[in-house]
LOSE-589205 format. One line per field, with one value per residue (C-alpha): y, z, x. Coordinates in Angstrom, 3 decimals. Layout:
<rs>
north	[Y;...]
up	[Z;...]
east	[X;...]
</rs>
This chain:
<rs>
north	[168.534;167.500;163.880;164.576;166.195;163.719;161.018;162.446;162.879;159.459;158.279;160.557;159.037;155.492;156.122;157.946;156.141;158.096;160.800;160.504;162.594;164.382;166.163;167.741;168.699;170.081;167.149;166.236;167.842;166.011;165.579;164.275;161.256;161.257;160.749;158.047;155.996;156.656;154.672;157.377;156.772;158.520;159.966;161.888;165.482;169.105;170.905;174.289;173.977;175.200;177.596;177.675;179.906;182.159;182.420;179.988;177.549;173.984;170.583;169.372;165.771;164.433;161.829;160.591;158.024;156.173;156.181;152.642;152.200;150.681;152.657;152.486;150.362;151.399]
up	[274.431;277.703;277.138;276.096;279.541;281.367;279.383;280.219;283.896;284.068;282.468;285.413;288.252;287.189;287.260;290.660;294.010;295.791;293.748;293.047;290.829;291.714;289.514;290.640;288.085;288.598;288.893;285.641;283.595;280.194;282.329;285.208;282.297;281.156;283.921;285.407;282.120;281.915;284.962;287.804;290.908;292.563;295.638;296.817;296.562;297.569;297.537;296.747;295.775;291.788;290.211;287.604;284.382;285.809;288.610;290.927;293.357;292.041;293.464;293.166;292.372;293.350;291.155;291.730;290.476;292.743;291.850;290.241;288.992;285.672;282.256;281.612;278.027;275.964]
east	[133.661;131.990;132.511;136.171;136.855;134.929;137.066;140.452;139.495;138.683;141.560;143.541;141.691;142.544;146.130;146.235;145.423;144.664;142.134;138.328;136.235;133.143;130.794;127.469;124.514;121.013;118.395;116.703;119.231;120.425;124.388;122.539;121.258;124.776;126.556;124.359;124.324;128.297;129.165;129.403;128.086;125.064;126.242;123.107;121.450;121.254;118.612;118.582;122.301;121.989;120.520;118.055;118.861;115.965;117.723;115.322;117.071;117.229;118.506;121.607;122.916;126.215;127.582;131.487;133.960;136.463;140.078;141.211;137.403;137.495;136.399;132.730;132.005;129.450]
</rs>
């Protein structure tokens, strides 16, 4: 489902010129692995941005994707 959604953005941001996508996950997290082996760029961090299930403050990483950027191959 994730990688659907992720897909169909893509596919949204290649078409417009003037839209970019970014996506933010908590560092060491299994998106933050799937983002940065799907092509997205990493933009920097937060910290103290996201919070833990327990509730505890966690660092944030910003990944985007430029409009007209071509489709990641796998």
């Amino acid at each position: 489902m994730i990688v659907t959604s992720l897909n169909e953005a893509q596919r949204t941001v290649r078409t417009e010129e003037s839209a970019d996508l970014l996506i933010d996950t908590g560092i060491d997290s299994l998106a933050e692995r799937l983002y940065g082996s799907g092509g997205w760029i990493r933009a920097g961090a937060i910290p103290d941005c996201a919070a833990a299930p327990a509730g505890v403050p966690r660092p944030t990483t910003l990944y985007c994707q430029r409009s007209g950027a071509a489709a990641p191959t796998r």
